[in-house]
C-alpha positions as CSV (number, residue, x, y, z in Angstrom):
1,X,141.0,43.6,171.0
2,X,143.1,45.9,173.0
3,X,140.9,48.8,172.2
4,X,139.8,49.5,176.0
5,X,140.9,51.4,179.0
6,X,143.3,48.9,180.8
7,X,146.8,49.0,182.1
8,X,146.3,48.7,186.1
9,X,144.7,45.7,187.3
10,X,148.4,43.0,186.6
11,X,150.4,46.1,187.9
12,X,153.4,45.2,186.0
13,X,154.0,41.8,187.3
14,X,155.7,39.4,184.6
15,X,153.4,37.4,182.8
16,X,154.2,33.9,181.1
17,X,153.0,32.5,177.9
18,X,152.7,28.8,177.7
19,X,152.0,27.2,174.7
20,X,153.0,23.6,174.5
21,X,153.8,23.4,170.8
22,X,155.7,25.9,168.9
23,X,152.8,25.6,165.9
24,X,150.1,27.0,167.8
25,X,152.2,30.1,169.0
26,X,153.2,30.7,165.6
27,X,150.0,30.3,164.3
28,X,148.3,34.2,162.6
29,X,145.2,35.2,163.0
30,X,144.0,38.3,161.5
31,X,147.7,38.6,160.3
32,X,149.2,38.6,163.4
33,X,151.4,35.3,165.4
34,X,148.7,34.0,168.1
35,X,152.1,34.1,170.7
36,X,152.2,38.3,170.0
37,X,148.7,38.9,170.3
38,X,148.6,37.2,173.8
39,X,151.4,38.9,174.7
40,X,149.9,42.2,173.5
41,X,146.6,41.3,175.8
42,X,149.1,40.8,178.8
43,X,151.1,43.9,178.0
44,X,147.5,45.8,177.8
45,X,146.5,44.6,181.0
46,X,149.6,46.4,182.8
47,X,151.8,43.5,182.4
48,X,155.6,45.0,183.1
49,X,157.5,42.0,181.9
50,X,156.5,39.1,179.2
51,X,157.8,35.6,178.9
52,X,157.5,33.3,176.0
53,X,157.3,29.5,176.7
54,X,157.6,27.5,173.8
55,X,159.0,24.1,172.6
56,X,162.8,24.8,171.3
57,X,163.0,27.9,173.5
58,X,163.0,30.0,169.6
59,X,161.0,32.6,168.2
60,X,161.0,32.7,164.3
61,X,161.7,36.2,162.4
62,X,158.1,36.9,161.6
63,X,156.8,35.4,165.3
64,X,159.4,38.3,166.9
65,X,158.7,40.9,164.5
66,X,155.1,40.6,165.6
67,X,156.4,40.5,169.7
68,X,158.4,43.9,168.7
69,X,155.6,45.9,167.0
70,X,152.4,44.1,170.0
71,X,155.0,45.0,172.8
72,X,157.3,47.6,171.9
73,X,158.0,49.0,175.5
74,X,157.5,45.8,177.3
75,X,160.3,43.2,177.3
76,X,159.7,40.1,175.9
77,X,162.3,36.7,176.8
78,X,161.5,33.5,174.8
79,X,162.7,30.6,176.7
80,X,161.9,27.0,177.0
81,X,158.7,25.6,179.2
82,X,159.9,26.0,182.7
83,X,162.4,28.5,182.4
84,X,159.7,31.5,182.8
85,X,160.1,33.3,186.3
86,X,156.5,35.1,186.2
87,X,153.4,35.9,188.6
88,X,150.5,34.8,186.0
89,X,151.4,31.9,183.5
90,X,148.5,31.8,180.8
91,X,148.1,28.7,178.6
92,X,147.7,29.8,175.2
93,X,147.4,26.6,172.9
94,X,143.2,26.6,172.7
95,X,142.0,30.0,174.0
96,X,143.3,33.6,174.2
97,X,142.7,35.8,176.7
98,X,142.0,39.4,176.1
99,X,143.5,42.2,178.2
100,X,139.3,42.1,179.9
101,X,139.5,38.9,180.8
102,X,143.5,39.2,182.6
103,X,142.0,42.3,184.6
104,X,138.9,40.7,186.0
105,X,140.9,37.6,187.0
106,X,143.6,39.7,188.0
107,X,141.2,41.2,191.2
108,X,139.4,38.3,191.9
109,X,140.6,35.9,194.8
110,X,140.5,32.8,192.5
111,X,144.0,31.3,191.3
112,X,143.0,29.4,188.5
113,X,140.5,31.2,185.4
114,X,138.9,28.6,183.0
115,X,136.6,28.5,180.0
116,X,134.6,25.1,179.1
117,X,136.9,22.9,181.3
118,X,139.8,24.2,180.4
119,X,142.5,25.9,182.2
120,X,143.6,28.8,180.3
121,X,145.5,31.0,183.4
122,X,146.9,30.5,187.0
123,X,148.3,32.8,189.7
124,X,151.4,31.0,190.3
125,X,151.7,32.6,194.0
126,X,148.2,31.2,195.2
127,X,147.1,27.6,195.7
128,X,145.2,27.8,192.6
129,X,142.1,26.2,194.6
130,X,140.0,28.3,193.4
131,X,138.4,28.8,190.0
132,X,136.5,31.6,188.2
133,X,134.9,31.0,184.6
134,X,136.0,33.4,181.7
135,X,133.0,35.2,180.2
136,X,133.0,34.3,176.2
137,X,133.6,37.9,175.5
138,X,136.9,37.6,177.6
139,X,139.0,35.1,175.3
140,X,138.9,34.5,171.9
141,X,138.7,30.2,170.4
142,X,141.8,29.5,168.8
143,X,140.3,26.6,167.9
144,X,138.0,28.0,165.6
145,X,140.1,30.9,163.7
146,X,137.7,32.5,161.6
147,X,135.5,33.4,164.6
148,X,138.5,34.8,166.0
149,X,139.6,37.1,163.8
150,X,136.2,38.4,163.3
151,X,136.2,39.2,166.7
152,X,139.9,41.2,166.2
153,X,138.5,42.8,163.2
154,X,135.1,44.0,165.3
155,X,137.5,45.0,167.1
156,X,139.0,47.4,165.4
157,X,136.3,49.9,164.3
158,X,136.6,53.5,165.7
159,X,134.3,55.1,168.3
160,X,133.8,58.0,165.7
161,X,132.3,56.2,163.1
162,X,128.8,57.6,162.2
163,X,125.6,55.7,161.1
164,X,126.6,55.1,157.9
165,X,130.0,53.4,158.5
166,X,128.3,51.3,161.3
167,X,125.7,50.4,159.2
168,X,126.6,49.6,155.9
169,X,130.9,50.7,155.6
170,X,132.4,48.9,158.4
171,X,130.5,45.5,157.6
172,X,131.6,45.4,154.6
173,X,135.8,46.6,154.5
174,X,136.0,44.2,157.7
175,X,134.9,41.4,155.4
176,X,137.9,42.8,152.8
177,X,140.1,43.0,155.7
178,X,139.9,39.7,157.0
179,X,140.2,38.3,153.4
180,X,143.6,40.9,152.6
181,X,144.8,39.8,156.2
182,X,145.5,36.2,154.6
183,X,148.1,37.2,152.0
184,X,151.5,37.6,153.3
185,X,153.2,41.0,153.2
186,X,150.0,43.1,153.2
187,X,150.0,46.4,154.6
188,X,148.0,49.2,155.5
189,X,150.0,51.4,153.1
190,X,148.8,49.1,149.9
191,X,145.4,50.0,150.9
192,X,146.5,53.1,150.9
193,X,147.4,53.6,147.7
194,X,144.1,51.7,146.3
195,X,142.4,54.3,147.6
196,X,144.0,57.0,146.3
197,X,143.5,55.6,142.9
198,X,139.9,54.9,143.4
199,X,139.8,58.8,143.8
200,X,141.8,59.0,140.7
201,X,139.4,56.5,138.5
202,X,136.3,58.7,139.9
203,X,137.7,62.0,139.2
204,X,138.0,60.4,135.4
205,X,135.0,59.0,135.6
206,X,133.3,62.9,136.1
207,X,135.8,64.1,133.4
208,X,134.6,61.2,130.8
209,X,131.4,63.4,130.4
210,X,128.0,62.6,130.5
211,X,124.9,60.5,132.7
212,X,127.2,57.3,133.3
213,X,130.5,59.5,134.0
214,X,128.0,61.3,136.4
215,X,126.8,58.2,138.1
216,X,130.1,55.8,137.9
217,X,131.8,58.8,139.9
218,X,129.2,58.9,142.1
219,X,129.3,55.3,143.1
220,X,133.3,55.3,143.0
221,X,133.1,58.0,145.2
222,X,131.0,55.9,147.9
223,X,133.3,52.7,147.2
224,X,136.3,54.9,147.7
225,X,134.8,55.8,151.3
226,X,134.2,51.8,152.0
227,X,137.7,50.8,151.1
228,X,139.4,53.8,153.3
229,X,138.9,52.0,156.2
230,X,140.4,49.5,155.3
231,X,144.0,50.5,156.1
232,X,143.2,51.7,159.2
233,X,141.5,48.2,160.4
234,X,144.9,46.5,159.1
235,X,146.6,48.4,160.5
236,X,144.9,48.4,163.9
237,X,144.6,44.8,163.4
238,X,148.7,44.3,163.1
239,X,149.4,46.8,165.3
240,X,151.0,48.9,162.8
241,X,149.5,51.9,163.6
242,X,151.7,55.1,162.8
243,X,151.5,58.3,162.5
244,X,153.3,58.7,159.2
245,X,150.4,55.9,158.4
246,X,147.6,58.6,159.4
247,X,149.1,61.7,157.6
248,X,149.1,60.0,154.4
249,X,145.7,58.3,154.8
250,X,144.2,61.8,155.8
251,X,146.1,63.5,153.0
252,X,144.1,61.0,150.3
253,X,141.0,61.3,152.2
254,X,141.4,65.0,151.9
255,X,142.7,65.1,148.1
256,X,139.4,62.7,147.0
257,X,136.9,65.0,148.9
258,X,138.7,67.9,146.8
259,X,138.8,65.7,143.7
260,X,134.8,64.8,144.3
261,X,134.0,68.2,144.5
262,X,136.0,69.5,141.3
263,X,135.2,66.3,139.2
264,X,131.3,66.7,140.1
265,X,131.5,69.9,139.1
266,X,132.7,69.5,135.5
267,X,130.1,67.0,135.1
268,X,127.1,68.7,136.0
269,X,128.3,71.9,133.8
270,X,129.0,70.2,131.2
271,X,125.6,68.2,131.4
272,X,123.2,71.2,133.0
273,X,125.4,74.4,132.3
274,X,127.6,77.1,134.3
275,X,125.2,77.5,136.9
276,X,127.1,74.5,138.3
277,X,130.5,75.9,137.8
278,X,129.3,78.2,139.8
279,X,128.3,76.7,142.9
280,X,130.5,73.9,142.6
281,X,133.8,76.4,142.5
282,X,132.5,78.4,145.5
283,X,132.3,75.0,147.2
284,X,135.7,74.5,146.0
285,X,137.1,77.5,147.3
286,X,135.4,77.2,150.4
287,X,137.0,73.7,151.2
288,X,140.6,74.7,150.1
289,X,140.3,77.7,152.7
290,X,138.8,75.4,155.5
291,X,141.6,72.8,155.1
292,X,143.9,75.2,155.1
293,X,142.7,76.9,158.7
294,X,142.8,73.0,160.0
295,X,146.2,72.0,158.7
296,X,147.5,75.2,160.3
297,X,146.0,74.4,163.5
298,X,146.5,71.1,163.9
299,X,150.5,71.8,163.1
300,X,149.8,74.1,166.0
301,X,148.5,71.9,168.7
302,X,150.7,69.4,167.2
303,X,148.4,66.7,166.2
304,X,149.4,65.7,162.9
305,X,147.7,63.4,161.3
306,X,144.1,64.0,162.9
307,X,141.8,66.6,161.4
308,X,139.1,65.9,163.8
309,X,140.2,68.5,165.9
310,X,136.8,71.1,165.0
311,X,134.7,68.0,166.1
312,X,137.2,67.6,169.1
313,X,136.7,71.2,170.2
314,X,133.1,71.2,169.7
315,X,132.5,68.0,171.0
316,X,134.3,69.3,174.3
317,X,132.7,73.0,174.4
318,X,128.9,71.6,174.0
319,X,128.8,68.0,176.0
320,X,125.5,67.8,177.4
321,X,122.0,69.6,176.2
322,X,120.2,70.7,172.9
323,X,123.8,72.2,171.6
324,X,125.7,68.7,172.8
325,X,122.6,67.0,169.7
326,X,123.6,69.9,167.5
327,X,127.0,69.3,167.1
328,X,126.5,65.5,166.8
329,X,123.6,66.1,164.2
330,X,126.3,68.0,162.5
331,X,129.4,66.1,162.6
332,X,126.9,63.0,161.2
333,X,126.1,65.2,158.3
334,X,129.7,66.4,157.4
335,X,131.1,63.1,158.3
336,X,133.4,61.4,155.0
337,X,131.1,58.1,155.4
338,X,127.3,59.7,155.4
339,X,128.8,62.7,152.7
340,X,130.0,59.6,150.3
341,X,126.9,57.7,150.4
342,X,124.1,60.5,150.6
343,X,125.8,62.0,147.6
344,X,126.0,58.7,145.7
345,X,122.1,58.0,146.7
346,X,121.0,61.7,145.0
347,X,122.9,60.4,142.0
348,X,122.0,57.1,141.4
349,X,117.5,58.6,142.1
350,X,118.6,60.9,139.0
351,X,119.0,64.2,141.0
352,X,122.1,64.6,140.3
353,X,121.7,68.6,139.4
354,X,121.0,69.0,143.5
355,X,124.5,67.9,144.3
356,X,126.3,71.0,143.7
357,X,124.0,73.5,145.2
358,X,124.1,70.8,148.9
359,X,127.7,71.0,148.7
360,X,127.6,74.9,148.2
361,X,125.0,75.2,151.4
362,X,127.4,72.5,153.3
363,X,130.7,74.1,152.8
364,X,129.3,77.3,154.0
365,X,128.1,76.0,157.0
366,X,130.9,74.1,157.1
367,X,133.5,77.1,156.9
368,X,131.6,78.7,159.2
369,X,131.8,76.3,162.2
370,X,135.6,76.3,161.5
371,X,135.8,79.9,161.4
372,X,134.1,79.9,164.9
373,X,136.2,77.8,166.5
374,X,139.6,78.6,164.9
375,X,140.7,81.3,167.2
376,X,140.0,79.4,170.7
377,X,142.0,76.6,169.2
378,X,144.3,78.6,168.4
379,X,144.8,79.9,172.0
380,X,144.3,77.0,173.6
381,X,147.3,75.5,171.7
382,X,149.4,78.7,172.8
383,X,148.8,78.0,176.5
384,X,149.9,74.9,176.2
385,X,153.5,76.1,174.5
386,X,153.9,78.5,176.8
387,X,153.0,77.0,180.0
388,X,156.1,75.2,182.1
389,X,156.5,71.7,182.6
390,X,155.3,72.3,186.3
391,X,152.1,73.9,185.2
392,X,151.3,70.9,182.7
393,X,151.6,68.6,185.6
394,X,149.3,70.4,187.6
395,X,147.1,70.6,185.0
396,X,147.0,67.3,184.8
């Protein structure tokens, strides 16, 4: 829910968090203690200080674990009610306000922000005479929890998903995601590994030989593609986003591509002859040398973890125009998500021979736009380790 561009509007003035029994702060929703995700709303809206307010004045283990990984550079006190020396005191035992919601009440000259009746925040330094409404998209009803963690879990799709992922993908690992999010201990790194041996099972399914191996990979191959995002939305969700997290989950994403490519290639030789072998090596060759020329580059600019960075720089050189629709029309085509499923789809109508002579024609095209933009990236990320710290912060 924190997903948007905030951090000004409470200018780090303290924030309190009021809930009036210790049960509904310690309730999860979408894996998470209701208290921290208020707290990380608060800390998203620029708050610079948070206070905890709950019956007993304690916090349990899992309820501060969650506080330490929602607000891990804003301080967080858990007192008793009353003992909270804040600005803005929200009151978080039926609705919970996202960071939106804080930053439009934050700049307007009511004191008190409501939502059907109910007062959910108050400017303690104002009479509090007058009220503003919360729009529905601003909090999230605690009172009805399934709703809610939908809402978290919408929440947590990325900008760069294509068509397919928005269509078909993301529906469907959200609804796993909010059904994992209920067993205790989950982790994005369990979904991780599920992945990874998805990848495993197709690349045996290929190997087992003949039409069903053919299709079974095929349709593992798409499932695979589903259940990667599944990690990320948990781990978006719990804020445990890392960047350990993201090599590893790019490092399977990378090895089931590789694995697809070599176990569809077996298949379709085996079933239609070395023509396939063929064009299905090249491809292979073609993809080693292209993830090769990224890793090296993205060690260079120091991104680790994100092999978007031909997208990034293509994205950035061509904004606007007929070239701006190029590259998009491109980057939908060669994205994991339409790749799984459009490959899966030619399999399952029986044309399963095509497969290795698109990925052929793809990886070509493919190795070529990374070829292109390899040596600009490559100087780009040598200005920036040679320029001075003076020169970065005019730059920026």
């Amino acid at each position: 829910m924190t997903s948007g561009t905030h951090g000004v509007a409470l200018g780090g003035c303290g924030v309190a968090l009021l809930f009036e029994r210790a049960s509904a702060a310690e309730a999860r929703i979408a894996g998470v203690a209701v208290a921290a995700r208020a707290a990380a709303e608060a800390c998203a809206a620029g708050a610079g200080e948070i206070w905890l307010a709950i019956e007993g004045g304690r916090a349990s283990a899992a309820l501060r674990d969650d506080l330490d990984r929602a607000c891990p550079h804003v301080p967080v006190h858990v007192v008793s009610p009353g003992a909270a020396e804040a600005e803005l005191t929200l009151f978080g035992d039926h609705y919970l306000v996202t960071a939106a919601g804080l930053e439009r009440f934050a700049r307007a000259e009511a004191g008190t922000l409501v939502r059907g009746g109910t007062r959910i925040a108050v400017k303690n330094s104002s009479g509090a005479d007058l009220r503003i409404a919360a729009h529905a998209e601003e909090t999230l009803d605690l009172g009805s929890p399934r709703t809610a963690a939908r809402a978290i879990l919408k929440g947590t799709a990325k900008s760069s998903d294509g068509i397919i992922s928005l269509l078909f993908n993301r529906p469907i690992s959200q609804r796993i995601s909010a059904g994992l999010l209920h067993i205790p201990g989950i982790r994005p790194g369990h979904l991780t590994v599920v992945t990874a041996l998805l990848g495993l099972v197709m690349f045996l399914a290929f190997l087992a030989g003949g039409t069903t191996g053919l299709v079974l990979g095929g349709v593992l191959f798409h499932v695979a593609s589903v259940v990667d995002g599944v990690d990320g939305e948990i781990a978006r969700a719990t804020y445990r986003v890392s960047r350990r997290g993201a090599v590893l989950d790019t490092a399977v994403d990378m090895a089931t591509n590789l694995l697809f490519y070599l176990g569809v290639t077996i298949a379709l030789t085996r079933l239609y002859g070395p023509v396939h072998a063929i064009a299905g090596g090249w491809c292979v060759i073609l993809g080693l040398i292209g993830l090769a020329i990224i890793r090296r580059l993205v060690a260079k600019a120091g991104e680790a973890g994100s092999y978007d960075i031909i997208k990034i720089y293509y994205r950035r050189r061509y904004p606007d125009g007929v070239p701006a629709a190029i590259v998009e029309f491109t980057v939908a085509i060669t994205s994991r998500d339409f790749f799984a499923f459009g490959n899966a789809l030619i399999i399952l109508s029986g044309a399963g021979q095509a497969v290795t002579f698109l990925l052929a024609g793809c990886s070509t095209v493919w190795l070529g736009w990374v070829l292109l933009a390899a040596p600009a990236i490559s100087r780009e990320a040598q200005r920036s380790e040679s320029a001075s710290p003076l020169e970065l912060s005019a730059a920026e």
